[in-house]
C-alpha positions in Angstrom: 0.0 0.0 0.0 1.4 3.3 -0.7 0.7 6.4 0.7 1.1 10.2 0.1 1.4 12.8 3.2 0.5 16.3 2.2 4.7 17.1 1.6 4.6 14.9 -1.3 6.7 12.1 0.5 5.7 8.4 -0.4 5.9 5.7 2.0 5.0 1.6 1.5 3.3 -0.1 4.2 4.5 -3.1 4.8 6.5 -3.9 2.2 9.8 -1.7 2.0 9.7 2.0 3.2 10.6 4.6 0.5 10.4 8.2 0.7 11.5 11.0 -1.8 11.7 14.7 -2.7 13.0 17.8 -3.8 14.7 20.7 -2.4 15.5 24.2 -3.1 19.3 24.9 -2.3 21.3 27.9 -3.0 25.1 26.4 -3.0 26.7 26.4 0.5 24.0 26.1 2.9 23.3 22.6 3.6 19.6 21.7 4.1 18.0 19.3 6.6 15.5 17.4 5.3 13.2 15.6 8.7 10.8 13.1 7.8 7.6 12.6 8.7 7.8 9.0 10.2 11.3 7.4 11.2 12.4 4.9 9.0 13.0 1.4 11.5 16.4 1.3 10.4 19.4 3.9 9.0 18.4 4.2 5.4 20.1 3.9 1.9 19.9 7.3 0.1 20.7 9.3 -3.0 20.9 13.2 -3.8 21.2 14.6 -7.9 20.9 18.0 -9.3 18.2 18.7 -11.3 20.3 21.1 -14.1 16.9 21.2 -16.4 16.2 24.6 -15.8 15.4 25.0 -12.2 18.2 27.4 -11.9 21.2 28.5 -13.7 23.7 26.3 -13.1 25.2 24.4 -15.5 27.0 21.6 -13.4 27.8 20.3 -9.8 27.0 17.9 -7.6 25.2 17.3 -3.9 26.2 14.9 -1.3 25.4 14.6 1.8 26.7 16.2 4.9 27.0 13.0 7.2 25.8 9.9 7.1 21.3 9.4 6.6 19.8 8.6 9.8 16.4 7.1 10.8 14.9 10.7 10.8 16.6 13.1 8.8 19.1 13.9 5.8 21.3 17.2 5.2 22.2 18.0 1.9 24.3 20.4 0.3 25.3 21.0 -3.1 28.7 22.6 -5.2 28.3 23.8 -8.7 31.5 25.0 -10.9 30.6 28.7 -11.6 28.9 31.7 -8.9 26.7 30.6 -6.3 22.9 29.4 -7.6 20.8 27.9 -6.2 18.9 24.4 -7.6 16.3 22.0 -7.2 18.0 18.8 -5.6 16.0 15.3 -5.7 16.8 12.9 -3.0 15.0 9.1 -2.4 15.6 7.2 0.7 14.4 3.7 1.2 14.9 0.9 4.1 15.0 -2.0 1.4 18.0 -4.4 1.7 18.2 -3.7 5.0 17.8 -7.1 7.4 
């Protein structure tokens, strides 16, 4: 069963818990994403740029700023040139995990 909460985060009940979304972030300040339920277990994440025209960047990369936990990510993001800002995409799930 999937579900929606009103941030746009999706979760699956009883099966394996995923939860994604996107965030503004002007380069250099790191943002902490909190989610709305804890995940049971540290989850596996990812982070990418979205360089389609939600700023003016033309390349760079997020990461982020320590490991993800059961409640919360920071991300922060680098680009080449001045200091934009971009829509980053990050997905979190539990699956894999024992």
């Amino acid at each position: 069963v999937l579900t929606t909460d009103s941030n746009g985060l999706i979760s699956c009940v009883n099966l394996v818990e995923v939860k994604s979304g996107v965030v503004n972030i002007t380069e250099g300040a790191p943002v902490t994403v909190s989610f709305n339920s804890a995940f049971s277990s540290n989850p596996y994440c990812t982070v990418s740029v979205d360089l389609s025209g939600s700023g003016s960047a033309t390349e760079g990369f997020a990461w982020f700023t320590n490991a993800p936990n059961t409640t919360a990510i920071t991300i922060k993001w680098k680009d080449t040139g001045g200091v934009y800002t971009e829509n980053i995409m990050w997905i979190c799930t539990d699956a894999g995990n024992p």
